[in-house]
DSSP file (Angstrom, degrees, kcal/mol; ACC not computed):
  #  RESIDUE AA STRUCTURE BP1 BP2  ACC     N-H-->O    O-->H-N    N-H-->O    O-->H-N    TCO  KAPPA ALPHA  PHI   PSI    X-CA   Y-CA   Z-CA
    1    1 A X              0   0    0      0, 0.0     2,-0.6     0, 0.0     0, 0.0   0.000 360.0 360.0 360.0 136.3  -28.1  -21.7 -132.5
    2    2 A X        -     0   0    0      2,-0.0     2,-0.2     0, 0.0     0, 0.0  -0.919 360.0-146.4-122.6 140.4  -25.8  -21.8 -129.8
    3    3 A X        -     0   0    0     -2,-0.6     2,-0.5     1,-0.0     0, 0.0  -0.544  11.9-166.2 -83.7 122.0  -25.8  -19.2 -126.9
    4    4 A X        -     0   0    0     -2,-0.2     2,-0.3     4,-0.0     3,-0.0  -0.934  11.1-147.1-113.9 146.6  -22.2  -18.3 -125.5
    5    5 A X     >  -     0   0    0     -2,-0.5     4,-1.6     1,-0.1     3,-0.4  -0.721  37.1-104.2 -96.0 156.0  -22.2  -16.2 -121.7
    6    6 A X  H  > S+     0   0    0     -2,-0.3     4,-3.1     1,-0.3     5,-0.1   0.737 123.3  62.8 -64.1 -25.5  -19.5  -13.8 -121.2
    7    7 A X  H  > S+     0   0    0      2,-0.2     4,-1.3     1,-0.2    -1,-0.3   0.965  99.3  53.8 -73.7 -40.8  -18.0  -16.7 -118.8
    8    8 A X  H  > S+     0   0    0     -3,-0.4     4,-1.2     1,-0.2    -2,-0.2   0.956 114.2  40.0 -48.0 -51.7  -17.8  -18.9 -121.6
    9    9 A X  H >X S+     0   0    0     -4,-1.6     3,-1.8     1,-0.2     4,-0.5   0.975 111.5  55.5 -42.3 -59.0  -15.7  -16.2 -123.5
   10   10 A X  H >< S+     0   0    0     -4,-3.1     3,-1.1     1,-0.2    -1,-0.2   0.892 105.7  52.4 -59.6 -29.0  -13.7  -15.2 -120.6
   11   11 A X  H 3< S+     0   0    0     -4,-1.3    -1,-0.2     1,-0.2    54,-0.2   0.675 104.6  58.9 -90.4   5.6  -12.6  -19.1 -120.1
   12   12 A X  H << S+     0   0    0     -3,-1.8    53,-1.0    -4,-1.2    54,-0.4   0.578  97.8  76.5 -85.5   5.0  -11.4  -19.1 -123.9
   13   13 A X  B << S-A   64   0A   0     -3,-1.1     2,-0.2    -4,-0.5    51,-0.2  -0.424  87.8-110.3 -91.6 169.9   -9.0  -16.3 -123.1
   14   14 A X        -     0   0    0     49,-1.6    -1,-0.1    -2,-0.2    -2,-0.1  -0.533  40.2 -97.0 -68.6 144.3   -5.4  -16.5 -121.2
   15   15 A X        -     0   0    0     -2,-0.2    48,-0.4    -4,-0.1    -1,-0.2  -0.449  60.3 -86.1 -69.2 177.2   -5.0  -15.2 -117.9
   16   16 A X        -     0   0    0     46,-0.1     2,-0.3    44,-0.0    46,-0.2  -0.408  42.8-158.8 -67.2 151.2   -3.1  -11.2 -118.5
   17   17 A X        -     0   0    0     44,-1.4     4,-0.1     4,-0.1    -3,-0.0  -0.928  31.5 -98.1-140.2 142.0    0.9  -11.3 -118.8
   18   18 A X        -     0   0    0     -2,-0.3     3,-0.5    42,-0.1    42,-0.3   0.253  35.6-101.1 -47.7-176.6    2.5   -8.2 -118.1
   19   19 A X  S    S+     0   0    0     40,-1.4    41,-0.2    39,-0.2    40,-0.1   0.848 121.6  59.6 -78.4 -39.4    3.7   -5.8 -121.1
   20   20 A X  S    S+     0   0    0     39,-0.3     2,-0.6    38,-0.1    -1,-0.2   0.611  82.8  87.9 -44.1 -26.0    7.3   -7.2 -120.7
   21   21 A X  S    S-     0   0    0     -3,-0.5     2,-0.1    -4,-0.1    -4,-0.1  -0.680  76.6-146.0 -98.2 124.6    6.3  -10.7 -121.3
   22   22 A X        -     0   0    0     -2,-0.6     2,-0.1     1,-0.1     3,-0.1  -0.631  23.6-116.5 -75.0 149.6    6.5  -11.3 -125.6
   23   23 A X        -     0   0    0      2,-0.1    -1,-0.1     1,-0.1     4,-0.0  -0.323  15.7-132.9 -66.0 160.3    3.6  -13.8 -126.9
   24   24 A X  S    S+     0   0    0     -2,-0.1    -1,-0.1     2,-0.1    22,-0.0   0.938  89.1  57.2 -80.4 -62.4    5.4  -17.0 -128.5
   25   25 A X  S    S-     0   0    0      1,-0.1     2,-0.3    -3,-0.1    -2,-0.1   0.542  80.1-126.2 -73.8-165.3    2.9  -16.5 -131.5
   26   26 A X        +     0   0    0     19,-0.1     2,-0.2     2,-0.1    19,-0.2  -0.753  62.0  91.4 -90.5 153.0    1.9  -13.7 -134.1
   27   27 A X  E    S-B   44   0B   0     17,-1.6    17,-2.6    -2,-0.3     2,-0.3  -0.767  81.9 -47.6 132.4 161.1   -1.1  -13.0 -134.2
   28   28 A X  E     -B   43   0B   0     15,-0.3     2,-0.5    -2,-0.2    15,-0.2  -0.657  53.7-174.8 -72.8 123.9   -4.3  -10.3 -132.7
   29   29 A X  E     -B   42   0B   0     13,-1.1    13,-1.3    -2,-0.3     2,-0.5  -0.991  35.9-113.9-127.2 137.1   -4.1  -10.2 -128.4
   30   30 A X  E     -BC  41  62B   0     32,-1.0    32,-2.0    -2,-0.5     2,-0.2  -0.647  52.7-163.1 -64.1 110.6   -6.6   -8.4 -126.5
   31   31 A X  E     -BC  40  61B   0      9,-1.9     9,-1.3    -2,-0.5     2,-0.7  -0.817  28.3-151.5-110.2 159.5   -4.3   -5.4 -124.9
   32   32 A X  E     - C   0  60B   0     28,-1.3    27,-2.6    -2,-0.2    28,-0.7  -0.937  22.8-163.6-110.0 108.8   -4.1   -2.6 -122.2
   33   33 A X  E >   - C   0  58B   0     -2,-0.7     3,-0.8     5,-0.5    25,-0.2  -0.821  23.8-122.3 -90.7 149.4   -2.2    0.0 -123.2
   34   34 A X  T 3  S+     0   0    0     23,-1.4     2,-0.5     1,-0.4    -1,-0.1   0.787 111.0  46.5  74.9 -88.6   -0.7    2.7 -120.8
   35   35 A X  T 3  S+     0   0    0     22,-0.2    -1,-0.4     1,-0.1     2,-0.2  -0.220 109.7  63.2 -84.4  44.0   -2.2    5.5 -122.5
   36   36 A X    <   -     0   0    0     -3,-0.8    -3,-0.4    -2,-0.5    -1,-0.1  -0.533  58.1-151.5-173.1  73.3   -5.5    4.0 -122.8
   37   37 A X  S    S+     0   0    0     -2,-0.2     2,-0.2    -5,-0.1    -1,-0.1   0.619  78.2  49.5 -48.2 -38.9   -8.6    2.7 -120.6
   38   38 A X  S    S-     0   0    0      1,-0.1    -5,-0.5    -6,-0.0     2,-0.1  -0.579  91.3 -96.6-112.3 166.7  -10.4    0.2 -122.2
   39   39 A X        -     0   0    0     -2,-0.2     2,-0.3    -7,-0.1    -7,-0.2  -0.425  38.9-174.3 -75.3 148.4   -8.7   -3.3 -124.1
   40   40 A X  E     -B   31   0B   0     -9,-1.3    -9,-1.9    -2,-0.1   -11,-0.1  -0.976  27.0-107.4-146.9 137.6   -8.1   -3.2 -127.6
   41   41 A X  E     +B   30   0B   0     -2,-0.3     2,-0.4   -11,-0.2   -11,-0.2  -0.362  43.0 178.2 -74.4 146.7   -6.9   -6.1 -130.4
   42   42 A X  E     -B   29   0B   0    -13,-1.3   -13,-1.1   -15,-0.0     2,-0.2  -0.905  27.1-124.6-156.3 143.1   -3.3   -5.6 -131.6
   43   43 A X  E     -B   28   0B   0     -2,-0.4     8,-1.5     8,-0.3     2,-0.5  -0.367  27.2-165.1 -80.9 140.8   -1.3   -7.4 -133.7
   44   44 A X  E     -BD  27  50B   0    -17,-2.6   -17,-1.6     6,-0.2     2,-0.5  -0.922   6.3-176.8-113.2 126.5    2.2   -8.7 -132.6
   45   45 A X  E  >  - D   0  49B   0      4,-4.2     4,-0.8    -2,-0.5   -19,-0.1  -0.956  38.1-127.5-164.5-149.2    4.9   -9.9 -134.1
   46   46 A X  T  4 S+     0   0    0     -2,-0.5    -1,-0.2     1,-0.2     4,-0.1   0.943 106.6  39.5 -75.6 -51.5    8.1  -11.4 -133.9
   47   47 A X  T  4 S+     0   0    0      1,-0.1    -1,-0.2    -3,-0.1    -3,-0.0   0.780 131.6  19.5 -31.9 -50.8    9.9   -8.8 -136.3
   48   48 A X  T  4 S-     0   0    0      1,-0.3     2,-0.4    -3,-0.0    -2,-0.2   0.937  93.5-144.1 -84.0 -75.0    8.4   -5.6 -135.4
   49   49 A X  E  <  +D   45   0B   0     -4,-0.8    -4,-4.2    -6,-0.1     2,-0.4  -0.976  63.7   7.7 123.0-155.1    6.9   -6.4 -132.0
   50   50 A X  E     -D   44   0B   0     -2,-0.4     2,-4.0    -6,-0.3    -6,-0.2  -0.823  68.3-129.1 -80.0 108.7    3.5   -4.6 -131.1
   51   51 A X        +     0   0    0     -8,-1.5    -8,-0.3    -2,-0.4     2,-0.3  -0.266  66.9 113.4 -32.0  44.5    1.6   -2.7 -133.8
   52   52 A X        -     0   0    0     -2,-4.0     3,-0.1   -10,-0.1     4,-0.1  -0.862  68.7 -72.3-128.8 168.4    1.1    0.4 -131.9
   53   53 A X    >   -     0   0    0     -2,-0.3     3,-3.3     1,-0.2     2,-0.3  -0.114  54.3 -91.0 -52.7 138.4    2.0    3.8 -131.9
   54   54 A X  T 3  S+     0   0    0      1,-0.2    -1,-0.2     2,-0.0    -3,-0.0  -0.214 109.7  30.7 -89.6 163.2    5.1    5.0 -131.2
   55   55 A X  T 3  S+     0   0    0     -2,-0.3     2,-1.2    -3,-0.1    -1,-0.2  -0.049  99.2 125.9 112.3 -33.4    5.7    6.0 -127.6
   56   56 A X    <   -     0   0    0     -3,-3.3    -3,-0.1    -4,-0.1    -2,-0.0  -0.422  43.3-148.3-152.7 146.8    3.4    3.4 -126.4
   57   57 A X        -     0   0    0     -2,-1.2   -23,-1.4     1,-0.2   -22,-0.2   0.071  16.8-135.8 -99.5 167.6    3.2    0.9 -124.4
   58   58 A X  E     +C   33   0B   0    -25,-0.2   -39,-0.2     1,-0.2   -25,-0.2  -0.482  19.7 174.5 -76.7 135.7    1.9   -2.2 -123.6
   59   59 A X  E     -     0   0B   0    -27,-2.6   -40,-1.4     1,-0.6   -39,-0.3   0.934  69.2 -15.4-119.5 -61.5    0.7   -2.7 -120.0
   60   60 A X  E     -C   32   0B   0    -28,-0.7   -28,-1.3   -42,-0.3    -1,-0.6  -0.444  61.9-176.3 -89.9 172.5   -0.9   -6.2 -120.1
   61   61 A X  E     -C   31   0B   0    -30,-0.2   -44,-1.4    -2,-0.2     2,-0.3  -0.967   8.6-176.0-165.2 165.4   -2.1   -8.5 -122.7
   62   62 A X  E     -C   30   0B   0    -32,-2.0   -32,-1.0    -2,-0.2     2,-0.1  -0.927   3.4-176.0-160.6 169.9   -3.8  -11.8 -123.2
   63   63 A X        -     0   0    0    -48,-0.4   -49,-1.6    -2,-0.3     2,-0.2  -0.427  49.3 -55.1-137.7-148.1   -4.6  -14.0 -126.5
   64   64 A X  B     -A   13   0A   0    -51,-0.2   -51,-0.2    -2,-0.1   -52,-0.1  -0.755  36.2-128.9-109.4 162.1   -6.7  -17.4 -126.7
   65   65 A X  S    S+     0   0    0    -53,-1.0     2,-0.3    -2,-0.2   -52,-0.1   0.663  98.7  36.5 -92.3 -26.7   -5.8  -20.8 -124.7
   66   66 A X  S    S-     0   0    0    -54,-0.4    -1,-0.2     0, 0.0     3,-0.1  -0.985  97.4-105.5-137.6 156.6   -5.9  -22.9 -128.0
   67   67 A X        -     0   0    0     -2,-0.3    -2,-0.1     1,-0.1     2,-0.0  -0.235  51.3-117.7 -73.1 136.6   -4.7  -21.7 -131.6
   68   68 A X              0   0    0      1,-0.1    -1,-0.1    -4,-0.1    -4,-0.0  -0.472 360.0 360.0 -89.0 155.6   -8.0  -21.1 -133.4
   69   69 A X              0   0    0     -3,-0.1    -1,-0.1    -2,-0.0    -2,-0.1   0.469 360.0 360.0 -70.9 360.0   -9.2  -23.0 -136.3
C-alpha cells in the first residue's frame, strides 16, 4: 500500500490563478469562492463557464499539473 503526505498532494496540484484567469481544460478545480471559506471542486467549462450559483464568484482556483489518467 502506498502512503501519500499532504506534501505529496499539495505538489500534484497548480499553484492558485486568480478568478479572472479561465482554465484551458474542462474539467473539476479545487475553488475559492467569494462567498465562501473553505475550497470546494467545481466543474468548469468552456460553454457555460463555472458551475456555481448565480451571483457568485470565483476568487481563486487551481486543478492538477498533469491531465489524470
Amino acid at each position: 500500500m502506498t502512503t501519500f503526505t499532504t506534501e505529496d498532494i499539495e505538489n500534484l496540484k497548480t499553484p492558485w490563478f486568480p478568478g479572472d484567469v479561465k482554465p484551458k481544460h474542462e474539467g473539476l478545480y479545487e475553488v475559492e469562492l467569494e462567498s465562501w471559506p473553505w475550497p470546494e471542486m467545481v466543474e468548469w467549462s468552456k460553454e457555460f463557464g463555472w458551475f456555481v450559483d448565480k451571483g457568485v464568484k470565483v476568487k481563486q482556483w487551481r486543478g492538477l499539473k498533469d491531465k489524470p489518467l
